[in-house]
N, C-alpha and C positions, 0 to 999 in steps of 0.2 A: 084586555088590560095586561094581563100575562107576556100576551106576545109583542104589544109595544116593549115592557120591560126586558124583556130577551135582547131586542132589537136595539135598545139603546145600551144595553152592556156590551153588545157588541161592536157596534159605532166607535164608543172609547177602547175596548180591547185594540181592533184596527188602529185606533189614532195613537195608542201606546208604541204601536208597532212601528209605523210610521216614522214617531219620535227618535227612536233606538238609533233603528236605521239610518237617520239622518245626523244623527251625533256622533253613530262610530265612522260615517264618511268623514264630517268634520276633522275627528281625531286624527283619521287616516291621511286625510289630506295634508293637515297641518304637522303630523309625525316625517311625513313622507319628503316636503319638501320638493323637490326637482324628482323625485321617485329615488334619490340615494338611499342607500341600506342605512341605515341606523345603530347595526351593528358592527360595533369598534372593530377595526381591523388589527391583528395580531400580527405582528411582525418575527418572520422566522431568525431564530439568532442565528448567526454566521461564523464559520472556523476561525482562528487565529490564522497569519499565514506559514508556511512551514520554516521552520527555521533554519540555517547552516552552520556544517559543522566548523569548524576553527584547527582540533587539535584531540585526537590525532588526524594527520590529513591521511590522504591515501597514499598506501603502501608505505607510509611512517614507521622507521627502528625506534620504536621507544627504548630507551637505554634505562628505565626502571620497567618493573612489573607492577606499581601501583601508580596508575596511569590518569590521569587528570582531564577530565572531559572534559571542553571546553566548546560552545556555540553561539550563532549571533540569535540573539533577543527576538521574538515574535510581537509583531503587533493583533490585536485582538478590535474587529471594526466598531463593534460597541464599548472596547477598554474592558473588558472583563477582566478578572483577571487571570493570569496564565502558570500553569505549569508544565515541566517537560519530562517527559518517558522517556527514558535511557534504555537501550537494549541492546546486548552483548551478545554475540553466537561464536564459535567457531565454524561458521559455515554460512558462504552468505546467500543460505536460501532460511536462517534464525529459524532450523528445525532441528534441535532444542535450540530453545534461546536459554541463557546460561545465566544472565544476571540482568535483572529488571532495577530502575532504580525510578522514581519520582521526586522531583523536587521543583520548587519555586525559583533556583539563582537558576544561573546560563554556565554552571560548571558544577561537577562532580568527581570524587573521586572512588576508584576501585580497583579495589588488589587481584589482579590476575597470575595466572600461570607464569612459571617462566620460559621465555623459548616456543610459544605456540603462537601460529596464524590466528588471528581474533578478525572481526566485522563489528562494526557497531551502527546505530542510526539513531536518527532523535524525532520525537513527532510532538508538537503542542497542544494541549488542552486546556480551555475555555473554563472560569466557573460554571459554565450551564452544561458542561460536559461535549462540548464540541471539539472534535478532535483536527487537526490538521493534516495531510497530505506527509507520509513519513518522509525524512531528508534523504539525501542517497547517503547507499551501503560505503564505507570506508573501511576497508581492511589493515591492519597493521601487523606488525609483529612485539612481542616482548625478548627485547633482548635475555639471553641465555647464557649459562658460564659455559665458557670453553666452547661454544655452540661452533662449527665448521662449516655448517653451510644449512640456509634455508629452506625449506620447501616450497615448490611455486605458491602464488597464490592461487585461491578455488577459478578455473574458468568460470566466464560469466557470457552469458547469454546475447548473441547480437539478434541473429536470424538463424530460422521463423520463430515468430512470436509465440511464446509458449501456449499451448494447444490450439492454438491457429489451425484456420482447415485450408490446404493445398488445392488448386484447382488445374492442376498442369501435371503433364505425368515426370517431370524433375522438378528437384527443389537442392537449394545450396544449405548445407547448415556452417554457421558463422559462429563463433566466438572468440572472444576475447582471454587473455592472459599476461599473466604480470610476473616478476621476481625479484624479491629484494635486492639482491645483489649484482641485477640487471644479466644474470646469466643467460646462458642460449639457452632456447628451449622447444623440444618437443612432444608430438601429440600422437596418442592413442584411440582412435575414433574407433565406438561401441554402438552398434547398430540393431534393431530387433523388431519384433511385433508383440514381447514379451517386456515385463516390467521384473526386475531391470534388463536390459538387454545383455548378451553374453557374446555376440557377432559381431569379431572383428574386422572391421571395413578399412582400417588402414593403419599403419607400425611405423612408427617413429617420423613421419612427417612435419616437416620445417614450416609449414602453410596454417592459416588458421580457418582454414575454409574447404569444405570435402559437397563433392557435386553427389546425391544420391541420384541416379539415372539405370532401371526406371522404375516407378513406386505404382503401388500396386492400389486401385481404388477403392475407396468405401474402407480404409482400412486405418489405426491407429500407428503410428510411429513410436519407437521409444529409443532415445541416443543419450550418450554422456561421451566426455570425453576425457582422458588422463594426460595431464600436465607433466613431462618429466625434465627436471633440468640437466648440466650435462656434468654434474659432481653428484649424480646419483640420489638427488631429492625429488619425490614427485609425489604430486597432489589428484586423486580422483575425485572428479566433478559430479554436481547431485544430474539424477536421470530427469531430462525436458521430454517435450513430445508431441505430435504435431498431427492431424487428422487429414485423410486423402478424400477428395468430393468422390 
């Protein structure tokens, strides 16, 4: 009698089992669909785009030293909405950066030096904190009393691509240079294996482009170059540097 009663508790335990089984297929089935996730998909918020400058343009004589930023509007793909990061250097590799500003319009103003080379840029951010792709550097000047002549502005970097690795035993270094007052100018090319470098590779050359021929492998590069114009103003450029396979 015993073991019939065993035997049919068991019977039903089984057919419990059974049931379960068969209901969370159901569930599953019916949750599942075509087999799609069921779990909402989150969509990544996206930058604003980056914005441009207006004012001051590049190599701009501002004729005040409290200088009036001006740039075009960012769109943001979801509409968030947007603010912009002002940032001021005297040097345009912005190490210091010298005046940080934040604001919601597309113009700002700020009181500088008078008579000193300045850089500035502008980047967009998102209410969710997404930031945008910084605008390019713009250099200017702040007009100075009695100022007689300017300093070039900072050489800026063409070729090679800052610590780029070499795979040739010559490489050309390239840069660029500018001068308010459209003077001549030339270059002091600083060459080394040391940071900063102290080896001078060439004096007073009208070129903006010096062939190193030949570079030595598996090794680091360090170069700058000094800007001088021909009324006795000139500008030392920050140290680049480039890596040999």
């Amino acid at each position: 009698m015993l073991f019939k009663k065993l035997k049919l508790i068991k019977m039903k335990f089984i057919k419990k089992i059974i049931l379960i089984v068969v209901t969370l297929g159901l569930i599953w089935s019916c949750g599942g669909g075509d087999g799609d996730d069921p779990t909402p998909t989150i969509e990544e918020n996206e930058s604003p785009n980056t914005p441009t400058q207006l004012y001051p343009a590049s190599n701009e004589l501002c004729i005040d030293n409290t200088v009036n930023f001006q740039w075009s509007a960012s769109v943001d793909p979801e509409g968030n909405t947007i603010s912009y990061i002002v940032e001021v250097s005297k040097n345009n590799s912005f190490s210091p950066i010298i005046e940080t500003k934040t604001v919601t319009s597309t113009s700002t103003t700020i009181t500088l030096e008078k008579g000193v080379a300045y850089y500035w840029r502008v980047t967009a951010k998102d209410s969710e904190n997404a930031t945008s792709e910084p605008s390019t550097v713009n250099g200017f000047y702040t007009e100075g009393i009695a100022v007689s002549n300017y300093a070039p502005f900072s050489p800026e970097l063409v070729l090679p691509s800052l610590g780029s690795t070499i795979q040739t035993t010559s490489t050309t270094l390239e840069w660029s240079a500018s001068d308010i007052e459209n003077n001549s100018l030339t270059y002091d090319v600083y060459v080394g294996t040391v940071n900063p470098p102290t080896n001078v590779v060439a004096t007073n050359q009208t070129s903006n482009k010096y062939t190193l021929d030949p570079l030595t492998a598996s090794t680091t590069y360090y170069w700058k170059v000094v800007v001088k114009d021909n009324k006795g103003g000139q500008t030392i450029g920050q140290v680049w540097n480039f890596v040999t396979d």
